[in-house]
N, C-alpha and C positions, 0 to 999 in steps of 0.2 A: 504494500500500500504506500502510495507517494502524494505528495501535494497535487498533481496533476489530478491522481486521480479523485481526492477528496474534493477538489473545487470542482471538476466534472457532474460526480453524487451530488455535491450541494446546488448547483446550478439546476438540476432537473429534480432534485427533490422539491427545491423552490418557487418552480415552474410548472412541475408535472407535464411538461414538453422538451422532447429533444431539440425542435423545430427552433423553440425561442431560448432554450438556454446554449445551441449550439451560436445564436445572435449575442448573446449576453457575453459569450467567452472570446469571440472572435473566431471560429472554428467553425469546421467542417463538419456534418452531422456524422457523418463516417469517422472522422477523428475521435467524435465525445463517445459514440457509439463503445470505440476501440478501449478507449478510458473505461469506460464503466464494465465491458467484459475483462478487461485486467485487473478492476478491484473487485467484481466480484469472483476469480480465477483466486485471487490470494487470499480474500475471505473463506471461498469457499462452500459461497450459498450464492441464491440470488437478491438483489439488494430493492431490486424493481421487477414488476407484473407489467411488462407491456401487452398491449394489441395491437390494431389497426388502429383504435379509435381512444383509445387512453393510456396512462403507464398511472401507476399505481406502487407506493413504498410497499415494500413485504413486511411483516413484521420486525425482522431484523433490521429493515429500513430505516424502521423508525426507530427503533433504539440506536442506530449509528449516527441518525442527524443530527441531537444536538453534540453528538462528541463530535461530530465533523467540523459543525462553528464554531464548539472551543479549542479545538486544535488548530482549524486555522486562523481564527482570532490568536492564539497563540504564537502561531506563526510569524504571521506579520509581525506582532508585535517585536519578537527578537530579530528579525529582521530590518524592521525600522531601526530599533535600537543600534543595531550592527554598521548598520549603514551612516547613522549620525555618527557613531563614533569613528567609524574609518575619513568621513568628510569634518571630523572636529565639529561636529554641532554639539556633539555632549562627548563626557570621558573625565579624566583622570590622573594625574601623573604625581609620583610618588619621585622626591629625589632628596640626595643626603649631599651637604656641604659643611667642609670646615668653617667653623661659625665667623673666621676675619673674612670667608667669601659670601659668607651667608648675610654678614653684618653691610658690608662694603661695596659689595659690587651685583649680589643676587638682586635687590631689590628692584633696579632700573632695568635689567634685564628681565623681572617676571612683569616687570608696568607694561613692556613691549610687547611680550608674548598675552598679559591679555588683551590686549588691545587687539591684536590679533584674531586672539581665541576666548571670548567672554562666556562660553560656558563649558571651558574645561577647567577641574578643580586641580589645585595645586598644593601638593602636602611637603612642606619643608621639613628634613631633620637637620637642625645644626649640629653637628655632632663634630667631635676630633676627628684629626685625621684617621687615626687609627680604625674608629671606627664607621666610618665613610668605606675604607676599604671591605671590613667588614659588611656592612650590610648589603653592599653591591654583589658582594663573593654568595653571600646565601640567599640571593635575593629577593632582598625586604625591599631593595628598592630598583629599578633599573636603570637608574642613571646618580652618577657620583661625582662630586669637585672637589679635588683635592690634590695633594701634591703626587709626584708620580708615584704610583705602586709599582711593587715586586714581584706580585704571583702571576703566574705566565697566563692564567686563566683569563686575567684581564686587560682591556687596550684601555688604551691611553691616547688621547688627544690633545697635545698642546693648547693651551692659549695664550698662557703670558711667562716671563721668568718674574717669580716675583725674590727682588733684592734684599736680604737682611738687611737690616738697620740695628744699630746702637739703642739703647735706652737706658741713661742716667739719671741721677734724681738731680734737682733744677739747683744750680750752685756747684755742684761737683768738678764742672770745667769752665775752664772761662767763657762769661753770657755770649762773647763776641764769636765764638768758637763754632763751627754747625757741621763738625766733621773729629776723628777721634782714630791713632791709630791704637792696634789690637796692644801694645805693649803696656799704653797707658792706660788701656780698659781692662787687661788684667789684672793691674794693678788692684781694685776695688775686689770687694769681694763678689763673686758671681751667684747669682740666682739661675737655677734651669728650671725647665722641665720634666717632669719624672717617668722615667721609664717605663714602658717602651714608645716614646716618643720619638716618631719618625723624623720629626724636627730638628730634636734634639742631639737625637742617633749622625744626622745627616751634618750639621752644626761640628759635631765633635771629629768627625771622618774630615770633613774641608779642612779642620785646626790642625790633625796629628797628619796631613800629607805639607804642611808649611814648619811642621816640628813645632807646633806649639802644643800646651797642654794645659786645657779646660778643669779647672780646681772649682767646682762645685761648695758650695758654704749651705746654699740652702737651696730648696725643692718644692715644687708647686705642680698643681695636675694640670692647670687653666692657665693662658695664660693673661686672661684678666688680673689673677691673682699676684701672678709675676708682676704685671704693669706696677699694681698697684703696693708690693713690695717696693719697687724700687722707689716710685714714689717717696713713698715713707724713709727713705735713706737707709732702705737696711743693703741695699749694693746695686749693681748692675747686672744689664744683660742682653741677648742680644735677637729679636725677634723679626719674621718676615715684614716688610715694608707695610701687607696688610693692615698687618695689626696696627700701624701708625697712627689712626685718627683715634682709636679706642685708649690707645698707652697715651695722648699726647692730653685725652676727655680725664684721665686715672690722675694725672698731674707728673708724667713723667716725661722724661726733656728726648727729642729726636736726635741724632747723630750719624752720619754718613759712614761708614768704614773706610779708612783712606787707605791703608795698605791694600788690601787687595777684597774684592768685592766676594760676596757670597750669595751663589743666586738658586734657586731651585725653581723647575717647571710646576707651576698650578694646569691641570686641566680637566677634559672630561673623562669618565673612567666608568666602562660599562664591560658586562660578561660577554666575551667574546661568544659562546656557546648558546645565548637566550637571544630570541626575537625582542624587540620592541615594540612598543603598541606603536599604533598613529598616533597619539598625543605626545606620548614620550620624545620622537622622534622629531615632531615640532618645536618642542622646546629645546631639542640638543641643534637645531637649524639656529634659534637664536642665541644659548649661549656661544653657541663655538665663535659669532661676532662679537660677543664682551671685552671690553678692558679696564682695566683698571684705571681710577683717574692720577694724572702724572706728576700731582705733587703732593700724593699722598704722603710720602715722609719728608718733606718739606717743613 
């Protein structure tokens, strides 16, 4: 039994004529004919009493018609459904970003995409990096921003490098100053990250390939938290460029790295192995044109 043949049944059950339900479908009376012996060939009885001069439901008839309008009431309906969602009339998209891309730069990028798209829902997790890779890997979400990952399972699309920056508390170095090399920000005591921070991990690998070596005092999961350490003068330390409007909101001062720059790729990061919906795929059209604004650590 198939769609063809249930709208055929319901067309002449409706009708009680071939003649104007073969009008109704666009068909051929020999087409609807064919229709109604192949559904009743798989039911296995007869579904209609024709003659010369009338057709007539069989008892089974009529217990099949009204499941016949709710199933293809049914029908349609996930049909329509299906259909809005592959043309973005309606849908869904679930995606995870580290929270300085969630805080910074996602917002004017999802203003665009609804603009766009005003009835597809948009669920943000701001989450660490760490966990951004995560949730993409088991997929809670299909689409991820964050710095590049490691497990081969997943691509990686560039958007931007985004640049470390310095952050000391305000008076630390001279006011005239807007740059700092690594020798004299050693100096102070360091604030990191706590592991297994990719940031961190990645921060410490740049320092031990120039022989420097990262002396850790104190530790934070967030790095609002850090920001707002340093603030307070309890030391320094040194975070993506992102972070800059948030550390700069915490009361902690900006700094350029003068000796040599440390940059990492932010991009998009989905399972290579899983489709994406239509909506999903909309929204990775407009982040993949995002950037960051260019004086952020300014």
């Amino acid at each position: 039994m198939n769609v063809k043949q249930l709208r055929s049944f319901l067309a002449v059950a409706e009708t009680l004529s071939f003649v104007i339900a073969s009008e109704r479908l666009h068909t051929s009376q020999s087409a609807l004919s064919m229709a109604i012996k192949g559904l009743e060939e798989s039911l296995g009885g007869k579904v209609f009493v024709r003659t010369t001069r009338s057709v007539q439901l069989t008892p089974e008839g009529e217990s099949l018609l009204p499941l016949a309008r709710k199933l293809l009431a049914d029908w349609d309906s996930v049909h329509h459904e299906l259909q809005q969602r592959f043309s973005l009339g309606i849908g869904k998209v679930s995606v995870a970003a580290m929270p300085s891309f969630a805080i910074n730069v996602l917002p004017n990028a999802l203003k665009q995409f609804r603009a766009l798209h005003p009835k597809i829902s948009v669920q943000v997790h701001d989450v660490i990096n760490e966990d951004v890779i995560d949730m993409v890997q088991i997929g809670q979400v299909e689409l991820g921003i964050g710095f590049k990952p490691y497990p081969a399972s997943l691509a990686f699309e560039p958007l931007f490098n985004d640049q470390f920056v310095a952050i000391v508390p305000p008076g630390t170095l001279s006011e005239r100053e807007d740059r700092v090399e690594w020798e004299a920000l050693l100096e102070h005591a360091f604030i990191s990250l706590q592991k297994p921070s990719a940031v961190q991990a990645y921060l410490e690998d740049s320092l031990r390939d120039r022989n420097l070596v990262l002396k850790t005092e104190l530790e934070a999961h967030q790095l609002s938290t850090v920001g707002k350490m340093v603030a307070t003068g309890l030391g320094v330390s040194v975070v993506p460029a992102l972070c800059a409007p948030q550390m700069k909101a915490l009361g902690a001062k900006i700094l350029k790295l003068q000796d040599f720059p440390i940059e990492k790729p932010v991009g998009l990061i989905w399972h290579r192995e899983r489709e994406q919906s239509a909506a999903t795929r909309a929204l990775y059209d407009v982040l993949r044109t995002v950037r960051p604004l260019d004086n952020q650590h300014d």
